[in-house]
Each structure stands twice: as C-alpha cells, then as structure tokens.
C-alpha positions in Angstrom: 76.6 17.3 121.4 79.3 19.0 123.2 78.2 21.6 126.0 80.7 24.1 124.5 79.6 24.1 120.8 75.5 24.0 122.0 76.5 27.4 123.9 77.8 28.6 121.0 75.6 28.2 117.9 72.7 28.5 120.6 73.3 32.3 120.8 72.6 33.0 117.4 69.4 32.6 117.9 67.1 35.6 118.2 64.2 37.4 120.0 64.3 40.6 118.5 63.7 42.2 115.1 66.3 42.2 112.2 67.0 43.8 108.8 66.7 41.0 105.8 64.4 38.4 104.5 62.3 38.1 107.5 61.5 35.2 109.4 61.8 32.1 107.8 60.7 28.4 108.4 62.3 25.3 107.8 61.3 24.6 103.9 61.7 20.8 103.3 59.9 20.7 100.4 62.8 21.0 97.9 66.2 18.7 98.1 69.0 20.7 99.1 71.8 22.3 96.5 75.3 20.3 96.0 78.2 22.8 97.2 78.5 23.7 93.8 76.5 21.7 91.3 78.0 22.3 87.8 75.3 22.8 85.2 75.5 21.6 81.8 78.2 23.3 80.3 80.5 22.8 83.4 79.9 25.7 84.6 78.6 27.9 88.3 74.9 27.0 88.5 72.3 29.4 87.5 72.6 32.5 89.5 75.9 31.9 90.6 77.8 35.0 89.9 79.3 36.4 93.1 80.6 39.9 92.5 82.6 40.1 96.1 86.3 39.5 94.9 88.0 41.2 97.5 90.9 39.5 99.2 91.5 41.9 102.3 90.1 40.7 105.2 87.7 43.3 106.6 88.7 45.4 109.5 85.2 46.7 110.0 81.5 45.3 109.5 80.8 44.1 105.6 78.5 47.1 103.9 75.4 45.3 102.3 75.0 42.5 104.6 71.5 42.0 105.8 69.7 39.1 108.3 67.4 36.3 107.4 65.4 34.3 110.1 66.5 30.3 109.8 63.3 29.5 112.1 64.9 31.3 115.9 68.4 32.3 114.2 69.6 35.8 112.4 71.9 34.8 109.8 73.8 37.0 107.6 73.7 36.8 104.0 74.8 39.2 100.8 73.5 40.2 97.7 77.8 40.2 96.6 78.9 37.5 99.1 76.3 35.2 98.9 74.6 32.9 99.6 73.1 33.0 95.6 71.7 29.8 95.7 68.6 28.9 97.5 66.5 25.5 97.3 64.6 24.1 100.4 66.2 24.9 103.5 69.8 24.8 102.1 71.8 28.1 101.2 74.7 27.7 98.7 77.1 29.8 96.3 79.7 31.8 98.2 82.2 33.9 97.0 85.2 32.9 97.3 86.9 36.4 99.6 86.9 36.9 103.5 83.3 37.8 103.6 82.3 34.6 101.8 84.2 32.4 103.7 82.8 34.2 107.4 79.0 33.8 106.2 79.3 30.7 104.8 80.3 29.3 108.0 77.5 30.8 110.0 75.1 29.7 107.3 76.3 26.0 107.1 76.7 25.3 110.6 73.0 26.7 112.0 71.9 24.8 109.1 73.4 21.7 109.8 72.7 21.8 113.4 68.9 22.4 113.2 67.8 21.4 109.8 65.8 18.4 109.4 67.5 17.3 105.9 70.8 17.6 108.1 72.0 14.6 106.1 72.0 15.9 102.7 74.1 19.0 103.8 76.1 16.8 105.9 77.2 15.3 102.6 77.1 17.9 100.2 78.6 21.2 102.4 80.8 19.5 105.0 84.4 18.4 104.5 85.0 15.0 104.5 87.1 14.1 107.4 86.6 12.2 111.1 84.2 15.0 112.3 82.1 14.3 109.3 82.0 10.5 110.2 81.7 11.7 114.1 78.1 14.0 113.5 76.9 10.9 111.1 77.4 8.3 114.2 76.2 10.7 117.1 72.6 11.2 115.3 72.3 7.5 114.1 70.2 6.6 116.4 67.6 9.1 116.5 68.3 10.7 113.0 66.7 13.6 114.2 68.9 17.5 114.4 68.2 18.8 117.7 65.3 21.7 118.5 66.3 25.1 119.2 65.8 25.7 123.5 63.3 27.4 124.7 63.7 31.0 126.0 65.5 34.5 124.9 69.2 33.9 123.2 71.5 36.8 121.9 73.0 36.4 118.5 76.4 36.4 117.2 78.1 40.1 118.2 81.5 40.2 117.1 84.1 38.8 114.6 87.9 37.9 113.9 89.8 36.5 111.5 92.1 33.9 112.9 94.0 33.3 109.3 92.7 33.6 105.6 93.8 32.1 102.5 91.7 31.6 98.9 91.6 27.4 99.9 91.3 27.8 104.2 89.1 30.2 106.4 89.7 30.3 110.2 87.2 32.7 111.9 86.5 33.3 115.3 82.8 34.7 116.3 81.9 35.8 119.4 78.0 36.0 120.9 76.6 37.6 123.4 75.2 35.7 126.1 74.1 38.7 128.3 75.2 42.7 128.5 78.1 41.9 129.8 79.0 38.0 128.7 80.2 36.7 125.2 81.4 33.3 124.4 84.3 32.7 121.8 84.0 30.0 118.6 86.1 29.2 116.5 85.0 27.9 112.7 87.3 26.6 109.7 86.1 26.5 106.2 87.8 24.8 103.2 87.1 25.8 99.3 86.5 22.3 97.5 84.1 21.4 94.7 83.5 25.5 94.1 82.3 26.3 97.2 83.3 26.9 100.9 82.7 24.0 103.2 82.4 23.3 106.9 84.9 21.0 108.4 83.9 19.9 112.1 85.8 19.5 114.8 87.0 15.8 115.5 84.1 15.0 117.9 81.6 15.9 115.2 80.4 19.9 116.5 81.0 22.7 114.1 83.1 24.7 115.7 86.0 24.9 118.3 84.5 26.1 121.6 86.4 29.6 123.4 86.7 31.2 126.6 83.9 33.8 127.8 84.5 37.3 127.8 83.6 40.6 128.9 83.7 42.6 125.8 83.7 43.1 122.0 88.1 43.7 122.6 90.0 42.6 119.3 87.0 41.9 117.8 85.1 43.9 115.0 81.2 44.5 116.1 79.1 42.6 113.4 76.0 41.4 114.1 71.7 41.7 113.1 70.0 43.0 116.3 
C-alpha cells in the first residue's frame, strides 16, 4: 500500500483508554451486512432507523458520539448517526447527514484495511470504480489485509468538511502523530444502495494522503482519547 495512506489510517490506532463499547476483536464468525440489505417488504433492515437528519455540517464535535475498539483502533460511532447495524466484524446503517457521512468513512476504511473478510466489504461498502478493482489486484496474491504495526499510534484528532451534499461526502481528518505533528487525509463517500460507501483512491488506498502539520488550525477538535 501507499506510504501516505498507511501513515494515515495507521494513527487511528490507539494505546490509551476510550469512552464506548470497549475493546473489540475481530468477529468473523458472522458474514458481513450488504450496505443496505432490504428486508422483505423493501424496506431499511431491522434496526435501521437513523434519527440524525440534520443537513448542516457541524462546526463543532457531534454530541453523543462515543469510541469502540476495532482490535488497536478507536472508532467513532452514534446511537443517531449510526452505525445501527452490526453482524461479524462489519458495521453498517448510516444516516444519511454530515455526521453519517464522516463516521461512515472512518468505520469503512479501518475496516476494510485490517479486517480479515476484507473481501466481502470490499464488495458490499466500496464504490465500484478503478480503486475498487486496484485494492482487489494488490491483495491477490496473498489475500491477506495487512496487521496493525507494532508500537504506540495517536488516533484521528481533528476534522473538516471539504464539501457536503445528500449523494457526495468529502472529509478531511487529521491525526496526530506526536504533540506537535498531524498528518492530513482526505476521504470521499457516495450514498448508493441506502447507505454511504467508500470510494478509494485510483491506486486502490482509502483515502487521499495530506501534508503534515503543526496544529489542529481550520480544523474542529474531534477525537476518543
């Protein structure tokens, strides 16, 4: 994988304590969720109900989000927001707002990169496009996701909405790499089939590597430490 995107979703990894769920191991006994299976009547699958409706993208830290641990990485998730569905290792059901759209894309991609059903989400919660066909040929030959490095990582510190519209998400997240150091990375998600989905950059890695920085400057603080 590229150097740029591995520095990225690396950082979201965690060594400290955080509010949510817990920690969490990899649960492969279950196969993962669609994006958004319909049931029987045509309808959200059970549980599906996300209350989060509003369309203003947030300006400050989203009230009622909370961390799970995805086995070394905090990620946020909401009771309004989502994700509401939850089979094996997959999360799924996201509103469709801001706040949906931003966790969705932090929940997808860690999932994604470190899962070992990595194939099954790769079909079901990434848009279909060259970086889809790029992550399928890169791990053909192992068909293994990679392990998390070994060693202390920050987690994701920061956020900013690059655009926003009820079909197209662009997000920036910044982490912190040390006190002073954060790293910029870009993510796009695209509403099809009922759900938010992850579309990958051309070479096949979640999201658009940034510059480093010094501080949390145009950025709103967000993050589970």
């Amino acid at each position: 994988m590229a150097a740029g995107f591995m520095a990225v979703i690396v950082v979201l990894g965690v060594v400290v304590a955080v509010a949510g769920s817990g920690s969490e191991s990899l649960d492969d006994s279950a196969p993962p969720v669609p994006a958004s299976p319909l049931g029987a009547g045509g309808g959200k699958p059970l549980g599906c109900r996300p209350t989060d409706t509003s369309q203003q993208v947030p300006v400050s830290a989203p009230p009622g989000v909370t961390w799970e641990l995805f086995q070394a990485i905090a990620l946020p998730t909401s009771a309004t927001a989502g994700p509401l569905v939850r089979q094996g290792g997959q999360r799924s059901c996201y509103a469709r707002t801001p706040v949906g759209a931003m966790i969705a894309s932090l929940q997808i991609s860690a999932r994604l990169t470190y899962s070992a059903r990595w194939k099954a989400f790769l079909a079901h919660q990434v848009v279909d496009g060259p970086g889809k066909v790029a992550l399928a040929r890169e791990r053909a030959g192992t068909g293994a996701s990679p392990p998390l490095p070994a060693g202390g990582v920050a987690q994701v510190a920061g956020f900013k909405f690059i655009t926003y519209g009820p079909d197209t998400a662009v997000v920036s997240l910044l982490t912190r790499l040390d006190p002073s150091t954060y790293v910029e990375g870009t993510f796009t998600v695209r509403w099809q089939a009922g759900d938010w989905r992850l579309e990958l950059q051309p070479d096949g890695t979640p999201n658009a590597a940034g510059p480093k920085r010094s501080s949390l400057s145009g950025y709103v603080a967000w993050g589970g430490a």
